[in-house]
PDB file of N, CA, C and O in Angstrom:
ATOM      1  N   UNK A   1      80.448 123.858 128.108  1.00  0.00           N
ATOM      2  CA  UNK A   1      79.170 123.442 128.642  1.00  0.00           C
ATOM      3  C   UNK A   1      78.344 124.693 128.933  1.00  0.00           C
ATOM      4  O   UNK A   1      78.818 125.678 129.500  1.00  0.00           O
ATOM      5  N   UNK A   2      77.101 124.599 128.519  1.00  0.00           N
ATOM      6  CA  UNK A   2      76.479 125.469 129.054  1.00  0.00           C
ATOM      7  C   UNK A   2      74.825 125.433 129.840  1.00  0.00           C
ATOM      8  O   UNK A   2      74.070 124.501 129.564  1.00  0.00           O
ATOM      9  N   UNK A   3      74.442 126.400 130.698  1.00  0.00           N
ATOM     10  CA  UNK A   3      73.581 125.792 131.599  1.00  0.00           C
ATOM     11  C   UNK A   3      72.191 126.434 130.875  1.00  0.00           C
ATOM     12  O   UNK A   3      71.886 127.625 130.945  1.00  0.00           O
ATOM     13  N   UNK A   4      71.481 125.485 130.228  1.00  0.00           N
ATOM     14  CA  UNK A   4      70.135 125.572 129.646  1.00  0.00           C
ATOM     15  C   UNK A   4      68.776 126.430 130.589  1.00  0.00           C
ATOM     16  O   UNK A   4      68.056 125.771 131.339  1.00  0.00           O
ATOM     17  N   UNK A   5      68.618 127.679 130.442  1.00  0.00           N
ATOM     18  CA  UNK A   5      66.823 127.785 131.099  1.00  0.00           C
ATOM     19  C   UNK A   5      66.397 128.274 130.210  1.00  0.00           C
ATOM     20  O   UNK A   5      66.947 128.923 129.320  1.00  0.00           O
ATOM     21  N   UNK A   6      64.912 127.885 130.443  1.00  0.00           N
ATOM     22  CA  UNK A   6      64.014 127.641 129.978  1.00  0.00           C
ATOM     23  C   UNK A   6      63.102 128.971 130.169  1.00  0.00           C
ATOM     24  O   UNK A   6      62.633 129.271 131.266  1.00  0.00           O
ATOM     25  N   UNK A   7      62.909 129.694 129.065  1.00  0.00           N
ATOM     26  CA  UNK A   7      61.914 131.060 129.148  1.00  0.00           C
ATOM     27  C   UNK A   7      60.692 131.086 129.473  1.00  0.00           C
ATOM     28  O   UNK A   7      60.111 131.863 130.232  1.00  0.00           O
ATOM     29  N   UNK A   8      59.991 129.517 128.408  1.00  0.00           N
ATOM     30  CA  UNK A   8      59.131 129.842 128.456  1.00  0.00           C
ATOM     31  C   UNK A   8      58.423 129.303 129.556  1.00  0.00           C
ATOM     32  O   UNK A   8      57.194 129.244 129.555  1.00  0.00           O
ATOM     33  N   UNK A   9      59.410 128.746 130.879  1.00  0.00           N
ATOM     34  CA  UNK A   9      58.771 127.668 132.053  1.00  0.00           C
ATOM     35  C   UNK A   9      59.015 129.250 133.280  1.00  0.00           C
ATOM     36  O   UNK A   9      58.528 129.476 134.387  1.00  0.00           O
ATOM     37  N   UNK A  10      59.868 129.964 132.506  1.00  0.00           N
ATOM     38  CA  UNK A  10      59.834 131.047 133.768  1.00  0.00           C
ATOM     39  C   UNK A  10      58.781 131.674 133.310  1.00  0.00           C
ATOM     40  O   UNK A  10      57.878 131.463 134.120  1.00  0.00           O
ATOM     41  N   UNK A  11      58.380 132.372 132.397  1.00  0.00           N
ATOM     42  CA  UNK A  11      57.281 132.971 131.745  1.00  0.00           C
ATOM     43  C   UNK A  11      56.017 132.558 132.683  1.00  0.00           C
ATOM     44  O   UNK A  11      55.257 133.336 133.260  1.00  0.00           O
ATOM     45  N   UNK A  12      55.980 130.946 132.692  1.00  0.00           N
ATOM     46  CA  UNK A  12      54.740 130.576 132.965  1.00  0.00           C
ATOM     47  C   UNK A  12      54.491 130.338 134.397  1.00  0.00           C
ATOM     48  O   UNK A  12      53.357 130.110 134.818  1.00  0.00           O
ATOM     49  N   UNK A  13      55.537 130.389 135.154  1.00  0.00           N
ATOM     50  CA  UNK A  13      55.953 130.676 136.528  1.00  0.00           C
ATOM     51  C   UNK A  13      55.382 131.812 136.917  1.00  0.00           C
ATOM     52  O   UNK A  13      54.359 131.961 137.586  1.00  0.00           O
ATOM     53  N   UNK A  14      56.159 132.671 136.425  1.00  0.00           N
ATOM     54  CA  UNK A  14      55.817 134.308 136.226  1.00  0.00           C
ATOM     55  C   UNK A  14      54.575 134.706 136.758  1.00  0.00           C
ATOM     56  O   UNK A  14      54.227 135.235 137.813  1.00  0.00           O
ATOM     57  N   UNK A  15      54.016 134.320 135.770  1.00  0.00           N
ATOM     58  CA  UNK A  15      52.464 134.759 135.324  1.00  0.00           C
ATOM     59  C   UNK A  15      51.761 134.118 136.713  1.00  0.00           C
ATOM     60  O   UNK A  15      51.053 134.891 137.359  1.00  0.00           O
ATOM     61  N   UNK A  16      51.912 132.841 137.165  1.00  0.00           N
ATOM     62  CA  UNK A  16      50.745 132.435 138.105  1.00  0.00           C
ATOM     63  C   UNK A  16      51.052 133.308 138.929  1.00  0.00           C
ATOM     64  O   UNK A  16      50.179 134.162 139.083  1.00  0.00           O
ATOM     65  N   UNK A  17      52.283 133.471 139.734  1.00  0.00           N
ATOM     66  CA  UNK A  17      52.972 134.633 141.051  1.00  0.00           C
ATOM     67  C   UNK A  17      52.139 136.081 140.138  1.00  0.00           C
ATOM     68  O   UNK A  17      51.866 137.067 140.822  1.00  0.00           O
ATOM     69  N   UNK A  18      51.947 136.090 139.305  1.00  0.00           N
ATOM     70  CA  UNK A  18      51.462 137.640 139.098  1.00  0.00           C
ATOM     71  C   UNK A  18      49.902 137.693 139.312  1.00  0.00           C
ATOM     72  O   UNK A  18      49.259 138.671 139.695  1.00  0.00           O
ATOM     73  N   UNK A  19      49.346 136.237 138.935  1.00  0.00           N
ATOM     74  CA  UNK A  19      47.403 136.712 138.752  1.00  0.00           C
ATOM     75  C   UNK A  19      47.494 136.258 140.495  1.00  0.00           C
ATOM     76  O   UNK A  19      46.742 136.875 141.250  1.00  0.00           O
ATOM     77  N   UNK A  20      48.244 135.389 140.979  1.00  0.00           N
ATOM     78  CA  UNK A  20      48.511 135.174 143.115  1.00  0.00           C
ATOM     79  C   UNK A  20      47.984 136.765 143.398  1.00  0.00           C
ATOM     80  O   UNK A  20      46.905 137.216 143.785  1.00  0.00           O
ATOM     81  N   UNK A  21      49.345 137.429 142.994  1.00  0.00           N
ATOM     82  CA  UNK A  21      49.587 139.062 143.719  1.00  0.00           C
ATOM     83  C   UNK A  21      48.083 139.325 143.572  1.00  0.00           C
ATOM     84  O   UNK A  21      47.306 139.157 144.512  1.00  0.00           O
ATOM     85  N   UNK A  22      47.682 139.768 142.293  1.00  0.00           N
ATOM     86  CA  UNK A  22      46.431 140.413 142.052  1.00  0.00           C
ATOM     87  C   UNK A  22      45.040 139.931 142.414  1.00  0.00           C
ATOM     88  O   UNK A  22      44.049 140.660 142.396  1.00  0.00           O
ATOM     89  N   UNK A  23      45.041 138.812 142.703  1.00  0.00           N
ATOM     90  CA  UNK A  23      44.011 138.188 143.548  1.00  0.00           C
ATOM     91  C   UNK A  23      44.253 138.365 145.030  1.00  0.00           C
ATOM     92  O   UNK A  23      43.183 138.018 145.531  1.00  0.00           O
ATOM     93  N   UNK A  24      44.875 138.630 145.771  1.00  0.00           N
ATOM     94  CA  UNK A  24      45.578 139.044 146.887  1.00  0.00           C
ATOM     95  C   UNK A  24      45.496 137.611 147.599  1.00  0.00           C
ATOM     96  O   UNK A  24      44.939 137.386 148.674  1.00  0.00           O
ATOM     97  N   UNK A  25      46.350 136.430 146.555  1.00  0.00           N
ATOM     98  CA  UNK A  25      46.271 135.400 147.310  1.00  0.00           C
ATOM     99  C   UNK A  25      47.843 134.782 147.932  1.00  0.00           C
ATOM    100  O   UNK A  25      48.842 135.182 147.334  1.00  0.00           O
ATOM    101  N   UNK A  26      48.040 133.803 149.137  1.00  0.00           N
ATOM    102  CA  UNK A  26      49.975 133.779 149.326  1.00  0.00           C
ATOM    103  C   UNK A  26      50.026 133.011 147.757  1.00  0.00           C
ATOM    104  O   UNK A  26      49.244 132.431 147.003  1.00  0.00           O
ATOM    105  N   UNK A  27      51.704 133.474 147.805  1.00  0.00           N
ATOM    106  CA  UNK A  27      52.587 132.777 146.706  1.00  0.00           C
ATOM    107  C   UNK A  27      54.042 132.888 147.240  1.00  0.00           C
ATOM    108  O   UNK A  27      54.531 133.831 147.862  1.00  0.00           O
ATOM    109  N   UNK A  28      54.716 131.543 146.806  1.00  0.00           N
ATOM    110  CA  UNK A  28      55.605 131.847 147.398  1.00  0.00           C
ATOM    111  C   UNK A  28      56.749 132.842 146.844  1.00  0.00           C
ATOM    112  O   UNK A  28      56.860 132.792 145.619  1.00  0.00           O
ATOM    113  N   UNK A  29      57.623 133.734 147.500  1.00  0.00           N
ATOM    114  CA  UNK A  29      58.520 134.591 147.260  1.00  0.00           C
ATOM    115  C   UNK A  29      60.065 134.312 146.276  1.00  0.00           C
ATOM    116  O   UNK A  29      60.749 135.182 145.738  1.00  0.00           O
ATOM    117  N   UNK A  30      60.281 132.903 146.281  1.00  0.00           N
ATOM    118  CA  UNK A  30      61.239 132.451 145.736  1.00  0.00           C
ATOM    119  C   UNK A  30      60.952 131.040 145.559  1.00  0.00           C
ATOM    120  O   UNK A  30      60.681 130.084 146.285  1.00  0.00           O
ATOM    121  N   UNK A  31      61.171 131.351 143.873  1.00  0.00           N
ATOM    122  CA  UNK A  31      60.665 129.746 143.303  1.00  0.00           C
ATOM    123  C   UNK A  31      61.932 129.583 142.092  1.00  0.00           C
ATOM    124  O   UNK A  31      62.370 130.418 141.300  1.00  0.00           O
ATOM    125  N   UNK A  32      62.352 127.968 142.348  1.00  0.00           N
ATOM    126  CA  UNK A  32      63.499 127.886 141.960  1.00  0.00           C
ATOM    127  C   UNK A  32      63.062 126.563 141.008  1.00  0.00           C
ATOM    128  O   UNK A  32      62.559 125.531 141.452  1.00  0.00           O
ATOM    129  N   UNK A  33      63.485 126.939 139.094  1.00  0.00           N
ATOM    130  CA  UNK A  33      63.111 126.450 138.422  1.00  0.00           C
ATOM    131  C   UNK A  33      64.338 125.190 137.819  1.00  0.00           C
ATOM    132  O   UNK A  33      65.167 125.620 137.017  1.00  0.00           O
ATOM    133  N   UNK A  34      64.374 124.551 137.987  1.00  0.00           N
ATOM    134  CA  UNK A  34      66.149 123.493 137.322  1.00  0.00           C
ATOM    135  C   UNK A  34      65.933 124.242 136.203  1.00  0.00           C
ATOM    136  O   UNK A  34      65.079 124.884 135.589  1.00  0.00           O
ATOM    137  N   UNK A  35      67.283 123.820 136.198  1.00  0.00           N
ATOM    138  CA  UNK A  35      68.359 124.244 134.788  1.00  0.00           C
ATOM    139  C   UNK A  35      69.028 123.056 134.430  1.00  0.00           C
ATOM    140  O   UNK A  35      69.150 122.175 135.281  1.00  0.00           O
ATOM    141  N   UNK A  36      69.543 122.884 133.137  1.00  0.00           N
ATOM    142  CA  UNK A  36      70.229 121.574 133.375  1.00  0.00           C
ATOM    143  C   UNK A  36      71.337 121.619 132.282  1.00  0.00           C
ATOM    144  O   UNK A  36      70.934 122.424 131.443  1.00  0.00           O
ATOM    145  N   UNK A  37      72.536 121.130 131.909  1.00  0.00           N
ATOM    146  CA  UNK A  37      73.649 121.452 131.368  1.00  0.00           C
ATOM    147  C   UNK A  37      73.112 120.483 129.974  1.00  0.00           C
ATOM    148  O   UNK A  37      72.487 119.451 129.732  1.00  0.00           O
ATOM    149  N   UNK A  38      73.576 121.204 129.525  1.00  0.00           N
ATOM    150  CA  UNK A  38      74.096 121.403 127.899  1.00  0.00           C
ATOM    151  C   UNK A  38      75.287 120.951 127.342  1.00  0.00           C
ATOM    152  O   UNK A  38      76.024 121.876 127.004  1.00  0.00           O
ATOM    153  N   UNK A  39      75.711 119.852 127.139  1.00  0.00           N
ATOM    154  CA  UNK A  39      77.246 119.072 126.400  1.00  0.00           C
ATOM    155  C   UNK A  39      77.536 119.016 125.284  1.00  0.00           C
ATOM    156  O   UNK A  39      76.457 119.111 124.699  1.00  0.00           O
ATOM    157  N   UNK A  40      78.340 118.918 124.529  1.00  0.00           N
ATOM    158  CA  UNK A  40      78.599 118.141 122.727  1.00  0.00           C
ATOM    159  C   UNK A  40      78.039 117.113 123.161  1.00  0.00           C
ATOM    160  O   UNK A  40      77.097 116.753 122.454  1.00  0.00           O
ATOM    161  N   UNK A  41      78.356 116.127 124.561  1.00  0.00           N
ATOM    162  CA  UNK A  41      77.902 114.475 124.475  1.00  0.00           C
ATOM    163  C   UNK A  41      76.033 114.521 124.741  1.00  0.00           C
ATOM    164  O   UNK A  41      75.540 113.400 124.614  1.00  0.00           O
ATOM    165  N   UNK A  42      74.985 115.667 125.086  1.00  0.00           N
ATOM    166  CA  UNK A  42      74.008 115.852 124.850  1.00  0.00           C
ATOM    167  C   UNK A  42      73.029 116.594 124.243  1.00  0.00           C
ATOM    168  O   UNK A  42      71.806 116.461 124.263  1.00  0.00           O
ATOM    169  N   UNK A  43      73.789 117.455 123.659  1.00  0.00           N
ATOM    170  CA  UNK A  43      73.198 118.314 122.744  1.00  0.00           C
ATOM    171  C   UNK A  43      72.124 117.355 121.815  1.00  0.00           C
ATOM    172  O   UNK A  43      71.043 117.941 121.780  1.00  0.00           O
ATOM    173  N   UNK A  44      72.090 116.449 121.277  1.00  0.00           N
ATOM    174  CA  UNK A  44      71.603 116.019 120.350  1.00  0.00           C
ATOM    175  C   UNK A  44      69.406 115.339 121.007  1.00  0.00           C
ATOM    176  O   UNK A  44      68.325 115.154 120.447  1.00  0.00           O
ATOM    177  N   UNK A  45      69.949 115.252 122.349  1.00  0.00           N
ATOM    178  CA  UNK A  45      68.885 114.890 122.775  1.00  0.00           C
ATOM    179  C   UNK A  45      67.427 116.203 123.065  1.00  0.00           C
ATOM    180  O   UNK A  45      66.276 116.013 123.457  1.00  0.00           O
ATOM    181  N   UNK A  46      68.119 117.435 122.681  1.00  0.00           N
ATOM    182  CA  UNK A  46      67.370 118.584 122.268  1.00  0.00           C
ATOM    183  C   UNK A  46      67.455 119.302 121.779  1.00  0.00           C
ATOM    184  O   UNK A  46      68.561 119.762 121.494  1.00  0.00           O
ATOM    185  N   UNK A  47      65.885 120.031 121.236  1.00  0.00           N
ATOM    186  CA  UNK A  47      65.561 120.410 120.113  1.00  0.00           C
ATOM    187  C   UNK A  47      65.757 121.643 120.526  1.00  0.00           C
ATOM    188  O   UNK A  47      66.002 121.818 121.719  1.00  0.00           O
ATOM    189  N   UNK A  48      65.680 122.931 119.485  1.00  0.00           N
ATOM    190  CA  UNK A  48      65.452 124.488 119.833  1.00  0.00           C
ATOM    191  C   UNK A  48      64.103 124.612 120.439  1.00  0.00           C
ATOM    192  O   UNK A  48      63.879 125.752 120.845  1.00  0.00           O
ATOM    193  N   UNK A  49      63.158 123.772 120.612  1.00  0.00           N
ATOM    194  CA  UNK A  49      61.445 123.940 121.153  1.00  0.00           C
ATOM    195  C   UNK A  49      61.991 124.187 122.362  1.00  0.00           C
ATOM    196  O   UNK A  49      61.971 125.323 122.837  1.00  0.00           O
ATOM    197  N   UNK A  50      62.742 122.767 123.227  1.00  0.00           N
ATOM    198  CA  UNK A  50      63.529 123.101 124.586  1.00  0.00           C
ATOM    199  C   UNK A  50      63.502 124.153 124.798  1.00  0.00           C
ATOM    200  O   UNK A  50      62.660 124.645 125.550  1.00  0.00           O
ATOM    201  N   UNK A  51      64.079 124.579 124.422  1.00  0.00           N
ATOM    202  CA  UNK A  51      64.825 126.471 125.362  1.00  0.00           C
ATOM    203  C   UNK A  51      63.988 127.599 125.199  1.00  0.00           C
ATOM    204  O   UNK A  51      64.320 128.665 125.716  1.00  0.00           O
ATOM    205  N   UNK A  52      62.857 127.491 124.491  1.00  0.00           N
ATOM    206  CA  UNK A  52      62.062 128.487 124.159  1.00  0.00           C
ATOM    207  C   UNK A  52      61.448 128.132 125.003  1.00  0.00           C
ATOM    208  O   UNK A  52      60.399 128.708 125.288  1.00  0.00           O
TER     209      UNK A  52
END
């Protein structure tokens, strides 16, 4: 099994906490994105788009 994240949802996470900083506006310090497991019995319900 393995535990699926998602790049391009941290990417886009990322980025708002970065234009926050530079606008000198709050953001919060720790932001916690799900992950979610990966099976033979679910693999089939996603694509490679998923994980990118």
């Amino acid at each position: 099994m393995y535990r699926s994240q998602r790049p391009i949802e941290i990417g886009k996470q990322s980025a708002e906490v970065a234009y926050k900083i530079l606008n000198g506006e709050e953001y919060e310090a720790e932001i916690k994105i799900p992950s979610f497991a990966v099976t033979p019995e679910n693999i089939d319900q996603y694509n490679k788009a998923d994980w990118q």
